[in-house]
C-alpha positions in Angstrom: -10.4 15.4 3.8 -11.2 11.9 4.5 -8.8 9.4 3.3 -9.4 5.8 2.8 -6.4 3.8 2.2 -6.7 0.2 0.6 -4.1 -2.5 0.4 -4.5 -4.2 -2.8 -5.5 -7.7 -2.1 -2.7 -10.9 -2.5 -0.6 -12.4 -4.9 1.5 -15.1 -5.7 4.2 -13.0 -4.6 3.0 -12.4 -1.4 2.2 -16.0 -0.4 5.8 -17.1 -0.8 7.0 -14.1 0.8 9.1 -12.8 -2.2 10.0 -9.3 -2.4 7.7 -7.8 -5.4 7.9 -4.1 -5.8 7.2 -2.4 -8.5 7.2 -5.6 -10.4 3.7 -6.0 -11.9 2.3 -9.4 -10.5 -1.5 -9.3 -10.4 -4.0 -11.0 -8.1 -3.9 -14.7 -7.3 -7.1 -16.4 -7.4 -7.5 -15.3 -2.9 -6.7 -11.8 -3.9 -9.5 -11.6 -6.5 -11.7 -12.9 -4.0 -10.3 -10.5 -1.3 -10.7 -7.6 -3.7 -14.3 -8.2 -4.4 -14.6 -8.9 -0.3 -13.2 -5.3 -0.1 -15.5 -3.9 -2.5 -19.2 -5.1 -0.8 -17.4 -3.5 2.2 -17.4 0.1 0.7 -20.2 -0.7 -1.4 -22.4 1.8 1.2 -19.2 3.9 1.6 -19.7 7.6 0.5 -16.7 8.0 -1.9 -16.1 11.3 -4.3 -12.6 9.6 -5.6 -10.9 6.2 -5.8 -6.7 6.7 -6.7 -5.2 4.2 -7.5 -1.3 2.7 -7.9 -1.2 2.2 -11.5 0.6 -1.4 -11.1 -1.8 -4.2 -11.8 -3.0 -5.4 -8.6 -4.1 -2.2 -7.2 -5.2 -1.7 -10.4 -7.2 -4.7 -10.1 -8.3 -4.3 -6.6 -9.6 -0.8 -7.9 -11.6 -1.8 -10.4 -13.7 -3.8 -8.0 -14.3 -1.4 -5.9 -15.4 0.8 -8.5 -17.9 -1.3 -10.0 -20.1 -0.2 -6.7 -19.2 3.2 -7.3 -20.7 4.2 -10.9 -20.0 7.8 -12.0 -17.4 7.9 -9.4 -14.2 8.9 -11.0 -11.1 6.3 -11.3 -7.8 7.5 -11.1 -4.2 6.5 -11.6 -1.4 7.9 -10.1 1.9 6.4 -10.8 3.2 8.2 -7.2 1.4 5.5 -5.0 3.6 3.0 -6.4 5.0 0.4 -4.0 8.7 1.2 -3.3 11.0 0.2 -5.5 13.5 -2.5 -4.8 15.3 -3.0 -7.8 17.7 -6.2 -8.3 15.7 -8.1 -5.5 12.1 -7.7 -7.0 11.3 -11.6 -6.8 12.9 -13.0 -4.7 12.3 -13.7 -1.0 14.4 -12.1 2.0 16.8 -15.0 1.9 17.6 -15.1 -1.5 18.3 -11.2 -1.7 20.8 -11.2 1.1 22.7 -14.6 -0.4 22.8 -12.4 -3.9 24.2 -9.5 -2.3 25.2 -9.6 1.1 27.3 -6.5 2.0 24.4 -4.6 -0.1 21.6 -6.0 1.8 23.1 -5.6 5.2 23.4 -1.7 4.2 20.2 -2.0 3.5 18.7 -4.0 6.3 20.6 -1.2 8.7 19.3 1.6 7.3 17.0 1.4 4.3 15.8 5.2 4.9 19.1 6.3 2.9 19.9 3.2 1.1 19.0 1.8 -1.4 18.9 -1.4 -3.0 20.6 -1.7 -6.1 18.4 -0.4 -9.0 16.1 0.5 -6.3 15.2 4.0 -4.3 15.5 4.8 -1.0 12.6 5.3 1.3 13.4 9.1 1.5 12.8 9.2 -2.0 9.6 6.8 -2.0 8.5 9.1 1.0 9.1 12.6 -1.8 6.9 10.7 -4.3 3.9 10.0 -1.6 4.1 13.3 -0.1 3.5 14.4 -4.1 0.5 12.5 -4.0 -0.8 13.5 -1.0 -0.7 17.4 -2.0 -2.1 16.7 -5.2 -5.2 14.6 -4.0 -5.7 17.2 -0.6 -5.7 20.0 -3.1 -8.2 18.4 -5.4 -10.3 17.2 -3.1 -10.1 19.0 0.4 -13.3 18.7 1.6 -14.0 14.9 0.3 -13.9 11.5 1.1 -10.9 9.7 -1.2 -10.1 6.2 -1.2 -6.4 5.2 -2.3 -5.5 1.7 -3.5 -1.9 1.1 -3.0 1.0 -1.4 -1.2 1.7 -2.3 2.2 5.0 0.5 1.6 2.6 3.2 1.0 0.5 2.8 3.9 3.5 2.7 6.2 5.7 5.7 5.2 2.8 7.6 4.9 1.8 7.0 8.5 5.1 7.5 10.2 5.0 11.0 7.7 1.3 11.9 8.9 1.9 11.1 12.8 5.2 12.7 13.3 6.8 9.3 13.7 10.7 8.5 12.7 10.5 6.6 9.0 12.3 3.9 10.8 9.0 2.5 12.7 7.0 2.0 9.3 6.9 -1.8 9.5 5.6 -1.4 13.4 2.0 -1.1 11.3 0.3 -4.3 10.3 -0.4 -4.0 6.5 -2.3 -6.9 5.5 -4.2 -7.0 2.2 -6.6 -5.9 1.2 -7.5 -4.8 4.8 -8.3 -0.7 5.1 -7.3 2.0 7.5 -8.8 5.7 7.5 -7.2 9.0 8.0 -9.3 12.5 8.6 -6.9 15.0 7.4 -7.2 18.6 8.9 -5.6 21.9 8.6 -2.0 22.4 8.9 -1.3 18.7 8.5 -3.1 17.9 11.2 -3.9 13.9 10.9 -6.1 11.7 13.2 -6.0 8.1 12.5 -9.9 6.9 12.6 -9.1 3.3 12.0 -5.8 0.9 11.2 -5.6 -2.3 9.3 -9.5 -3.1 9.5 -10.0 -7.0 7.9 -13.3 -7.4 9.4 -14.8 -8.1 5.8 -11.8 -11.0 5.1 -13.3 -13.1 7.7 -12.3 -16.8 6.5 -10.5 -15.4 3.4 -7.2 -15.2 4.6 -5.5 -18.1 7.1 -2.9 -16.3 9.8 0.7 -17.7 8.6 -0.5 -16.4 5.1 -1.1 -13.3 6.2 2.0 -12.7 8.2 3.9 -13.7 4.9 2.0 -11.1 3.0 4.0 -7.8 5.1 6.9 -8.4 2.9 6.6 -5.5 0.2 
């Protein structure tokens, strides 16, 4: 299988660095743009699926991409939702530790088994992508699948498909709308073709923006 894995593009959220989730912002006026940026880059792209997070700026980033795909089919899977962070879903980094500081430090030390409050653990977020992944391998083993999902997604899923401890997920560069590629092989054998490719956002996104933008 050949999986393409989209970063939905920015949003308000993400320029100010706050915490978003599974809170459904959509696209700010630079994510639409990156979205449709995103979409003349796969426009050539052989694709037999696009999955998408069913939370509206994946959704949105999705649909643009599938408007150069016609008769390819769209679907939604509620399993490549970003992770959910609960009572801090709004606020910036700052803000969630001054709200709830001995529950963010637990967090901040190990966020693998802890989770924020109202939130789930990465273990858990990891059972729910692993769900997706068997689903989407099974139904399409031999094809070429694009996900579009969160900056979470992409980095559990890598530490899961390279053997790597969940801890180093944020040591991959998410930024939006940017794509990486995976060719999946027997026995869960995974080779990473490409990682975090922006070469279509040229002038889009400015640097301290997009550094902002890692924050889930």
């Amino acid at each position: 299988m050949r999986l393409l894995i989209a970063r939905h593009g920015a949003t308000a959220n993400n320029a100010q660095a706050r915490y978003t989730g599974q809170s459904d912002a959509g696209l700010s006026a630079l994510g639409t743009a990156q979205a449709e940026a995103l979409a003349q880059r796969l426009a050539g792209e052989h694709l037999d699926a696009i999955v998408s997070s069913d939370l509206a700026r994946a959704r949105a980033t999705a649909a643009a991409i599938a408007a150069h795909h016609p008769g390819v089919p769209l679907h939604f899977d509620a399993n490549l939702r970003e992770v959910a962070l609960g009572a801090w879903e709004g606020y910036t980094p700052a803000e969630a530790a001054a709200l709830h500081p001995e529950a963010y430090a637990r967090w901040q030390a190990d966020a693998v088994e802890v989770a924020p409050p109202g939130g789930e653990t990465v273990r858990a977020f990891q059972g729910r992508i692993m769900r997706a992944l068997d689903r989407w391998r099974a139904e399409y083993p031999d094809g070429a699948v694009l996900w579009v999902t969160h900056g979470g997604v992409l980095g559990v899923l890598l530490c899961h498909l390279l053997g790597m401890d969940l801890a180093r997920r944020g040591q991959f560069r998410r930024d939006n709308a940017a794509l990486t590629e995976l060719e999946l092989r027997a026995k869960g054998y995974a080779i990473l073709m490409r990682l975090n490719d922006t070469s279509h956002l040229a002038g889009l996104t400015g640097g301290e923006l997009a550094e902002r933008a890692q924050v889930l």
